[in-house]
Structures are given as C-alpha cells and as structure tokens.
C-alpha positions as CSV (number, residue, x, y, z in Angstrom):
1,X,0.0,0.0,0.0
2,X,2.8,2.4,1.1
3,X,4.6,1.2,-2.3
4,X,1.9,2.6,-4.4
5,X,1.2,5.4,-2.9
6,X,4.7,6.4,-2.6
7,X,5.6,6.9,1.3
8,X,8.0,5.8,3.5
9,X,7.4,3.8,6.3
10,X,8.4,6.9,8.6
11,X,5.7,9.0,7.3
12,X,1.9,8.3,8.5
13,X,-0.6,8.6,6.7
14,X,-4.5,8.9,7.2
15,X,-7.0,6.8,5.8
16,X,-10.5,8.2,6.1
17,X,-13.6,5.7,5.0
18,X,-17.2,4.9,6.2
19,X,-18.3,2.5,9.1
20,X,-18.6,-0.7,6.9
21,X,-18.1,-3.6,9.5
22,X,-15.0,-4.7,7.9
23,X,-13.2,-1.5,8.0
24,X,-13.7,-1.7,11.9
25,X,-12.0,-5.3,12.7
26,X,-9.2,-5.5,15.1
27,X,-7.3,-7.4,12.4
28,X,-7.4,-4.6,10.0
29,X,-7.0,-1.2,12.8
30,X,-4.0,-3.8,13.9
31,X,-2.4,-4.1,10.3
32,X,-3.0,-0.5,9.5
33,X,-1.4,1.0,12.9
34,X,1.9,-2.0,11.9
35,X,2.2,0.5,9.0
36,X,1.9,3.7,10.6
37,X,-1.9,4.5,8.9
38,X,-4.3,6.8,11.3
39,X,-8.2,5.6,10.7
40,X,-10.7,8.6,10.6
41,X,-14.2,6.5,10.1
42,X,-17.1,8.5,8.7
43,X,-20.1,8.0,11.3
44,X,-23.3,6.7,9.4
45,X,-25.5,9.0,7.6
46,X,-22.7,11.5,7.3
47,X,-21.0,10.4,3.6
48,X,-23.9,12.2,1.7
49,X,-22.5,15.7,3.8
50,X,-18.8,14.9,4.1
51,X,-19.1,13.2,0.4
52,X,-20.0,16.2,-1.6
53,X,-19.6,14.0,-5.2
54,X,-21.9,12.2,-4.2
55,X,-24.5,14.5,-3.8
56,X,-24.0,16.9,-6.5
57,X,-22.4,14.4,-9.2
58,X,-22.8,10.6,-8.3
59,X,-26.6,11.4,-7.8
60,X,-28.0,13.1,-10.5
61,X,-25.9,10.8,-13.0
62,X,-27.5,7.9,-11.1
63,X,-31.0,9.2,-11.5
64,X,-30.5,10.0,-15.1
65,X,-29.3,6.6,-15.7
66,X,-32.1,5.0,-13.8
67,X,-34.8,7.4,-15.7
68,X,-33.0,6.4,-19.5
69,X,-33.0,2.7,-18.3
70,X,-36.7,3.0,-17.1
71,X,-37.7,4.6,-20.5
72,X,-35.6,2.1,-22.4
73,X,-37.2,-1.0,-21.1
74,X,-40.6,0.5,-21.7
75,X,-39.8,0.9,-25.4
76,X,-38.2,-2.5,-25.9
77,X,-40.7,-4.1,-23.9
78,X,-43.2,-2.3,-26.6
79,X,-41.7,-2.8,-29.8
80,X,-40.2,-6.6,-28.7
81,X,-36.2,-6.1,-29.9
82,X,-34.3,-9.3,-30.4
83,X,-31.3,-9.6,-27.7
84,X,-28.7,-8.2,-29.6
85,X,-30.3,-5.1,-30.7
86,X,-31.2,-4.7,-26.5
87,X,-27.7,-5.1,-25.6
88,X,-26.1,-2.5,-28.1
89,X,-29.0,-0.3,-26.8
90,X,-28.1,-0.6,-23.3
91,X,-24.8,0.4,-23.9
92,X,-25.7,3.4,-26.1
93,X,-28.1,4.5,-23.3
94,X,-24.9,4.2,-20.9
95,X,-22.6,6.3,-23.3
96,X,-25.3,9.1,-23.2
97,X,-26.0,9.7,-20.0
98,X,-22.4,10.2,-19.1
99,X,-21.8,12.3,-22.1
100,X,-24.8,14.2,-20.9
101,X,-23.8,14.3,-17.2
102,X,-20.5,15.7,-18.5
103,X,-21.9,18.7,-20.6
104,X,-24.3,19.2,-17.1
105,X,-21.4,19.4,-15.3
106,X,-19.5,22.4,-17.5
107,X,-22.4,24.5,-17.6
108,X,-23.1,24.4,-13.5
C-alpha cells in the first residue's frame, strides 16, 4: 500500500472511510497501525454531507441513468427487440447519459 502510494514507512498517513463492518476489525486497525496508517471513520449517515460528489455528481448521474434505463425497457418491452439489438441499446443509453452528465457538469 505504502509502495503505491509512494511513502516511506516513517511518514503516517491517514485513511478516512465509512463505518462498513470490515473497516472496523481489530485485524485490520492492527495491520493499519503495523504500517503507521491513522483511521478517521465516517459515522453513518454523514458520507452524503462529508461526500460532496456524491450529492451533486454521483446522484444526479445515477437518476438520469435510472430514468434512461426505465424509458428504455418501456420501449423495448413495446416494440419486442431481439437480444442483440437490446444489448447495443443498453450500452448506447450508458454512453449518453455520461456524455450528458459531463456537458451538465460544465455549464453548473
């Protein structure tokens, strides 16, 4: 981990994630204070305030997505596509929403 991130094992370093069960096993705190790493965990309920990608990017890219997706299967449902034409659709829908997201993004 050090390796790839390019410290030394003199310097500490602070890892700061959310309250996932795993994160919070002796086994792990034990292995991360071995390598000189200081834990910050990031109560529940707080990521969304402390996270601010996720509220103002993640979120209205995943609800774009969803809406596409949702008017997607309605039409292919309708007009009864054969499997291929559905998977080169999905991907297409995919493709646009993040090209769309994107353009969102430079005009906020």
């Amino acid at each position: 981990m050090r390796k790839n991130l390019r410290f030394t094992p003199d310097q500490r370093a602070l890892l700061v994630w959310d309250s996932f069960h795993g994160h919070l096993t002796d086994g792990v705190k034990e292995l991360l204070a071995r390598r000189n790493v200081d834990v910050a965990v990031i109560p529940g309920g707080l990521p969304p305030v402390l996270q601010p990608l996720d509220k103002c990017l993640n979120k209205p890219f995943k609800t774009r997505v969803r809406a596409q997706y949702l008017a997607w299967t309605l039409h292919i449902h309708a007009i009864g596509k054969e499997a291929g034409a559905v998977q080169r659709t999905r991907v297409a829908v995919g493709q646009q929403s993040m090209a769309e997201t994107s353009r969102m993004q430079k005009t906020s």
